[in-house]
C-alpha positions as CSV (number, residue, x, y, z in Angstrom):
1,X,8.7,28.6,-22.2
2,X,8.9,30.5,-25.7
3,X,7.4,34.0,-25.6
4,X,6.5,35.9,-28.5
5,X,5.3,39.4,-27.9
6,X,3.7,41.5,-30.5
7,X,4.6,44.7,-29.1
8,X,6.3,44.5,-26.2
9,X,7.9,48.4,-25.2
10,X,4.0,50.0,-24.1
11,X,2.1,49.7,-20.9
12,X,0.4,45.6,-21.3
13,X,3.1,44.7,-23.4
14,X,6.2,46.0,-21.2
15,X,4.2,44.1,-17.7
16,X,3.8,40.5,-20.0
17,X,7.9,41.0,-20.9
18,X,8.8,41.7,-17.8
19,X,6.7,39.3,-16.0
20,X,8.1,36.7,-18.6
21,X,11.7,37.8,-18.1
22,X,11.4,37.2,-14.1
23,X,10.2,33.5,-14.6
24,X,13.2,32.3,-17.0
25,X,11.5,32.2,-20.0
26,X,12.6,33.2,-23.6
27,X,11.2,36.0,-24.4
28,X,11.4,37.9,-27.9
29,X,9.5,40.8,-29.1
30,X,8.1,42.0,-32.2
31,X,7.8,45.9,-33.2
32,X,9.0,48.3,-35.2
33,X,11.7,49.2,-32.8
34,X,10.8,53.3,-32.5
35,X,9.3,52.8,-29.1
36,X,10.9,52.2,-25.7
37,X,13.5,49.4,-24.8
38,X,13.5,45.8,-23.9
39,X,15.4,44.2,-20.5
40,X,18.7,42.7,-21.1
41,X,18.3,39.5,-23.3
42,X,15.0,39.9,-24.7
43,X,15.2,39.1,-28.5
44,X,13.9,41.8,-30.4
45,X,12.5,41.5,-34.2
46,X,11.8,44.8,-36.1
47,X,8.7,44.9,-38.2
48,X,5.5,47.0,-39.3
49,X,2.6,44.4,-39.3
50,X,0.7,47.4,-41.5
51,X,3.4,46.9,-44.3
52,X,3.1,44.7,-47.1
53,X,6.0,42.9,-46.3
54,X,5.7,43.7,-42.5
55,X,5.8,40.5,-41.2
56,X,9.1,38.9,-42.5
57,X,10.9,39.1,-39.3
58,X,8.9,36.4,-37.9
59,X,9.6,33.7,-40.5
60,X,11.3,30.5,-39.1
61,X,10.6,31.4,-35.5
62,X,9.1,29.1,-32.9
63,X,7.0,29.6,-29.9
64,X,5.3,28.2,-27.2
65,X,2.9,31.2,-27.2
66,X,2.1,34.6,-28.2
67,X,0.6,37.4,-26.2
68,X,-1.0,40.1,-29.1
69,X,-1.8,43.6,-27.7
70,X,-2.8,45.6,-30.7
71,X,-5.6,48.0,-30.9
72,X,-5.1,49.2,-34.0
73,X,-6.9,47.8,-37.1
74,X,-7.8,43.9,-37.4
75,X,-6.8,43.1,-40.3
76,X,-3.1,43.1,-38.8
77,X,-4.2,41.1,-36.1
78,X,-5.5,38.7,-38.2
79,X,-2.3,39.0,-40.7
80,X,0.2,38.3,-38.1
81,X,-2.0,35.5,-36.2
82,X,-2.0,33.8,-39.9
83,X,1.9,34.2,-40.8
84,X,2.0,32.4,-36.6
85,X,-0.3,29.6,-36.8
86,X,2.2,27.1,-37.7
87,X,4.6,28.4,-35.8
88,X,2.9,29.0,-32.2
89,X,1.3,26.8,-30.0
90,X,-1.0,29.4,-28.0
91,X,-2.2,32.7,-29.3
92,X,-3.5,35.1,-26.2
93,X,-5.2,38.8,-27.5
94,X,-5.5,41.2,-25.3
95,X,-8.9,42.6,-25.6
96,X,-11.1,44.7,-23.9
97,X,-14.6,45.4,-22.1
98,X,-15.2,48.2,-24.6
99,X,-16.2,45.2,-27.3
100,X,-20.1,44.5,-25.5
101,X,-22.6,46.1,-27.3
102,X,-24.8,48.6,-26.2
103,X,-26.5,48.9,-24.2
104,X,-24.8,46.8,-21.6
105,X,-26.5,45.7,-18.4
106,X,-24.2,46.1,-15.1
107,X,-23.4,42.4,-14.1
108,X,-22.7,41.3,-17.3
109,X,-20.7,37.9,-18.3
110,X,-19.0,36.9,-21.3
111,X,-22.2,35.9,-23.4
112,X,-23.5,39.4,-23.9
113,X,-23.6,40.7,-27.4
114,X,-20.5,42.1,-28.7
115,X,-20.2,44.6,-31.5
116,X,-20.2,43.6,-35.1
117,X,-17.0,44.0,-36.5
118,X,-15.2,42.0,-39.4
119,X,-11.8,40.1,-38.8
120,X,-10.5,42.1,-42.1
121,X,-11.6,45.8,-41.2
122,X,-8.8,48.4,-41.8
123,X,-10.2,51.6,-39.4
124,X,-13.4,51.7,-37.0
125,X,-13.8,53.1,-33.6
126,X,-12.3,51.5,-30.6
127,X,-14.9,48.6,-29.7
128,X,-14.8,47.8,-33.1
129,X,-11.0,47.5,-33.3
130,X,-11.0,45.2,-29.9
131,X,-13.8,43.1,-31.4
132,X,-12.5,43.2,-34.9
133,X,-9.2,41.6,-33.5
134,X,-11.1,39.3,-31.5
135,X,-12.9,38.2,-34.2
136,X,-9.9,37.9,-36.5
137,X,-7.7,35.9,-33.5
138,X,-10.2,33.2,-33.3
139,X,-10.5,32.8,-36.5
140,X,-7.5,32.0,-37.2
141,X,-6.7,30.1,-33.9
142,X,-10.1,28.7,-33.3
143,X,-9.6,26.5,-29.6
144,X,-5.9,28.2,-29.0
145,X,-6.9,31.8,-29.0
146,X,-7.5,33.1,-25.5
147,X,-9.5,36.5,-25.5
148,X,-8.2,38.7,-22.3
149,X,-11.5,41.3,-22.1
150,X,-9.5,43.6,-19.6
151,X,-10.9,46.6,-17.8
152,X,-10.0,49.7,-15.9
153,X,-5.8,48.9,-16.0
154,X,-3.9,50.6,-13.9
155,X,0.1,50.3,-12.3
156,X,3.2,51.2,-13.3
157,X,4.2,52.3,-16.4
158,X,0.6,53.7,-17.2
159,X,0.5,55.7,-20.4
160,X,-3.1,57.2,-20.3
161,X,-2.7,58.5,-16.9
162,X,-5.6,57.5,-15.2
163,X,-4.0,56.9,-11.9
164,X,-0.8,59.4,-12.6
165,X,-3.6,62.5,-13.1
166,X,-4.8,61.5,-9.6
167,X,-1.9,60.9,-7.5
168,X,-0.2,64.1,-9.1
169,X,-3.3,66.0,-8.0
170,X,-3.5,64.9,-4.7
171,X,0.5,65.7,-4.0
172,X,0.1,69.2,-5.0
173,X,-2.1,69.5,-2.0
174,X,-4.9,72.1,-0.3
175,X,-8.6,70.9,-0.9
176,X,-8.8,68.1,-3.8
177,X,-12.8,67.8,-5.5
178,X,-13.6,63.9,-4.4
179,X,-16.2,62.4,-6.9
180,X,-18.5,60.3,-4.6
181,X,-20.0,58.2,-3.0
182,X,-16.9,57.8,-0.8
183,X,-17.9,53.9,-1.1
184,X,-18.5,53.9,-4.9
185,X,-17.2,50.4,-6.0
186,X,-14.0,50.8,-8.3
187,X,-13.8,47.8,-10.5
188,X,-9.8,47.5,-12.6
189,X,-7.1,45.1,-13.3
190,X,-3.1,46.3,-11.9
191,X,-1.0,45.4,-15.2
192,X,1.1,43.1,-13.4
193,X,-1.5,40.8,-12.5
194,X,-3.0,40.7,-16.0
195,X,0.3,40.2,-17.5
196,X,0.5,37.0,-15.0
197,X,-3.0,35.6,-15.4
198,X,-2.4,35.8,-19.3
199,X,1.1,33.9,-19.2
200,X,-0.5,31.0,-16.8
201,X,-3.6,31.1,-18.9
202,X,-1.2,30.3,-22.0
203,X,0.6,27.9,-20.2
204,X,-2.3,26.2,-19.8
205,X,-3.7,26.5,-23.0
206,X,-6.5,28.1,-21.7
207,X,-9.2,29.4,-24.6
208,X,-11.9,31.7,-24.9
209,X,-13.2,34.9,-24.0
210,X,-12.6,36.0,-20.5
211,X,-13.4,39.3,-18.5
212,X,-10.3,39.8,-16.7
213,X,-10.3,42.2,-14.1
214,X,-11.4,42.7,-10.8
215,X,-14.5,41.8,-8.7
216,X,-16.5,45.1,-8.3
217,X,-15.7,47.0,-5.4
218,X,-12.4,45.3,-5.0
219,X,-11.6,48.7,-4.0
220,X,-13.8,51.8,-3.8
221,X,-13.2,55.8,-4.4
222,X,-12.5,56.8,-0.9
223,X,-10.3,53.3,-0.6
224,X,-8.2,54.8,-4.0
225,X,-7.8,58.2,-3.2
226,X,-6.8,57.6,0.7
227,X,-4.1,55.4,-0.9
228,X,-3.0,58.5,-3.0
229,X,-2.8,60.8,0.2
230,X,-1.1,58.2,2.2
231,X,1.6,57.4,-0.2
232,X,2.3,61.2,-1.5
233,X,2.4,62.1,2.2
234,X,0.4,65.3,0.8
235,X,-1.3,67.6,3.0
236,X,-4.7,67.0,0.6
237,X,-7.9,67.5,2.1
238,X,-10.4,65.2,0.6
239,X,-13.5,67.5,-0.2
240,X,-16.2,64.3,-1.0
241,X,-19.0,66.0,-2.8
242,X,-22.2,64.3,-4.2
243,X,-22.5,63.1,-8.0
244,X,-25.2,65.7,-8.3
245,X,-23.4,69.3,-8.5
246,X,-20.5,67.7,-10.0
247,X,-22.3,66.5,-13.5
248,X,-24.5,69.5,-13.1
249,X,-21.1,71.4,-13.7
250,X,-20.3,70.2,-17.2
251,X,-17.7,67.5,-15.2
252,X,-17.2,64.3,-17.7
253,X,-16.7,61.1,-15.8
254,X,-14.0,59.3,-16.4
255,X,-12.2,61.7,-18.6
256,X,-12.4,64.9,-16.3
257,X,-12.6,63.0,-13.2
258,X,-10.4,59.8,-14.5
259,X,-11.5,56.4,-13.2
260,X,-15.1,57.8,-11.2
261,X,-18.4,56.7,-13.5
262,X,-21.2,57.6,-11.0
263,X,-24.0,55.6,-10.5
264,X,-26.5,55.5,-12.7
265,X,-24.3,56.8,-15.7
266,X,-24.6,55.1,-19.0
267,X,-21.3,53.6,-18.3
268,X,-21.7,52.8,-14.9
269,X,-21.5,48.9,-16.1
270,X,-18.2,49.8,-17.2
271,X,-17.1,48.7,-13.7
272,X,-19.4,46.4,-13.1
273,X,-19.0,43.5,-15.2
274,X,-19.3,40.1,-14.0
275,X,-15.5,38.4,-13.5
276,X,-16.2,35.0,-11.9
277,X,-15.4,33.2,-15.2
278,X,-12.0,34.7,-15.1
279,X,-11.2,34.4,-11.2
280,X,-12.4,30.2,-11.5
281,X,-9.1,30.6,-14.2
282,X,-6.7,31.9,-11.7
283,X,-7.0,35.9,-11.4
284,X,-5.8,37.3,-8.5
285,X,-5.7,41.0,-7.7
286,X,-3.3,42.8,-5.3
287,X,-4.8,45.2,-2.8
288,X,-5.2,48.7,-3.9
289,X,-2.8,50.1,-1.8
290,X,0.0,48.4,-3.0
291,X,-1.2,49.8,-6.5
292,X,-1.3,52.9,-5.9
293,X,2.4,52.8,-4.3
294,X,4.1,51.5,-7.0
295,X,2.8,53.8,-9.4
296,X,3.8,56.6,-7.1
297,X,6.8,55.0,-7.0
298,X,7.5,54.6,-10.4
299,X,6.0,58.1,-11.2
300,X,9.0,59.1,-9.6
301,X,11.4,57.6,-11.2
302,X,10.2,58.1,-14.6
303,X,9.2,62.0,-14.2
304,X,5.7,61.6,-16.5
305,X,3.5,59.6,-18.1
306,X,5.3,58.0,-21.4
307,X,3.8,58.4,-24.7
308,X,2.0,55.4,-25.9
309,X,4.1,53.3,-27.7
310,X,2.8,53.5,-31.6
311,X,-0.4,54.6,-31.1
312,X,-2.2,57.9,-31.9
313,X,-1.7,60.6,-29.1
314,X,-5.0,61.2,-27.0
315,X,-6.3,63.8,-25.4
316,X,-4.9,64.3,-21.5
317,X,-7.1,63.9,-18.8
318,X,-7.7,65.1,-15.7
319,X,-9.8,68.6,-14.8
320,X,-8.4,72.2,-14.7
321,X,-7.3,73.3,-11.8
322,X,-9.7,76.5,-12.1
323,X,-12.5,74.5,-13.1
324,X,-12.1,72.7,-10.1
325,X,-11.7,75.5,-7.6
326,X,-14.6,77.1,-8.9
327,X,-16.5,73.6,-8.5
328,X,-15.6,73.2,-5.1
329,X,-16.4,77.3,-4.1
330,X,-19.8,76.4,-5.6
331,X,-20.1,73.7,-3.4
332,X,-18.7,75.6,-0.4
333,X,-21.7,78.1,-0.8
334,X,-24.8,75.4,-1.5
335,X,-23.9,73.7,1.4
């Protein structure tokens, strides 16, 4: 098979290449070449899809698919899907949950509402970037343009730091704040088995939109952060404390407290979204545990989280230390 990745050196990108790489197949990649390297005998083309001339690189090339992770504005997705249609046989976007419209009922499937956004837009916010490129893939691709609406991703080489935040936390030790309920349902896709499910998907010719990540509950909080103490062989002490105190504190979910949405929050359905669609396709998820490992292991190997590749820097997350002492003092003396 002839891969063409658009992108390539970040987080989904470097998984697909990698995962392509390990099967035999030629792989080439397509990015401005400021960002990260690419495994020994990947092609790589140099080019800014935001240029005028941006996509010149990519002239006289043929391929039996093309993986697209770009968040950025649509218009380039739909720029560089036009300057492939002749040229590739299967176009796969990677996309995202964020693209359903508000409000969002947990249990969700494909058909909800998804947020308007033209195929030509140059800014917006994030679910109008996803949807925007959705819209703009499709468009161009019509029946070979397979939508990949991913979750919660986690593994190796994670560049917001989700996972990172919380295996770094619990290996510094003493008592860690632990968001319950201990059996809150976590709902996420590991990179590696995205990156899979999107290269068989293409193989196939698989099209459509598809919410690829795992069942709910495929693991839970306490299952997650057990995982962290095993692997970091920390002396952590797991202090589970209600929902209740936590939000009462000014704690954000998911940005404070990094993969935890409580029940009943507004984005609970967030991690709740109905997968069977994508699972009749093929998906697969690893256990948790091996997960959390390789991250840990890789964590180690690569010293911190890597910049995202071309993209805007965000704001860190994870809480304060203080904040969290004082959180969990407060807590001492309620209960």
């Amino acid at each position: 098979m002839r891969l063409l990745v658009l992108g390539g050196t970040g987080f989904v990108g470097g998984a697909v290449v990698s995962e392509a790489v390990c099967r035999g197949w030629s792989v080439t990649v397509f990015n401005r070449g400021l960002h990260g390297d690419v495994p020994v005998g990947v092609r790589r083309l140099r080019g800014d899809r935001t240029a005028s001339d941006g996509l010149t690189a990519l002239a006289g090339g043929e391929w039996d698919l093309a993986v697209d992770t770009w968040d950025g504005a649509p218009r380039a997705v739909r720029d560089a899907a036009r300057a492939l249609v002749g040229s590739v046989g299967h176009y796969g976007y990677v996309s995202s949950g964020s693209v359903y419209a508000e409000p969002v009922a947990p249990g969700s499937a494909e058909d909800a509402p998804v947020v308007a956004a033209p195929a030509d837009a140059l800014d917006g916010d994030y679910p109008q970037l996803k949807a925007g490129g959705e819209r703009a893939a499709v468009e161009v691709f019509g029946e070979r343009a397979l939508l990949a609406r991913a979750g919660l991703i986690l593994g190796p080489g994670e560049d917001i730091g989700r996972l990172p935040w919380w295996l770094r936390r619990v290996a510094r030790g003493g008592p860690v704040l632990a968001p319950g309920p201990r059996d809150l349902p976590v709902q996420y896709i590991d990179v590696r088995d995205l990156a899979g499910w999107l290269l068989d998907r293409g193989v196939e010719g698989v099209a459509g939109a598809y919410n690829v990540v795992s069942r709910t509950g495929h693991t839970t909080m306490g299952e997650l952060l057990d995982a962290a103490v095993a692997v970091t062989g920390a002396d952590a002490v797991l202090r589970w404390t209600d929902p209740e105190p936590i939000l009462a504190a000014g704690v954000v979910p998911w940005n404070d407290l990094p993969i935890w949405i409580p029940p009943g929050h507004e984005f609970r359905w967030l991690q709740e979204r109905d997968v069977e669609r994508a699972y009749a396709a093929g998906l697969v998820c690893r256990p948790v545990v091996e997960t959390v490992a390789d991250t840990w292991r890789w964590l180690g190997e690569v010293g911190q989280v890597p910049p995202r590749a071309g993209r805007p820097a965000r704001a860190p997350v994870g809480l304060d230390p203080r904040r969290e002492a004082d959180l969990l003092a407060a807590v001492a003396r309620a209960g």
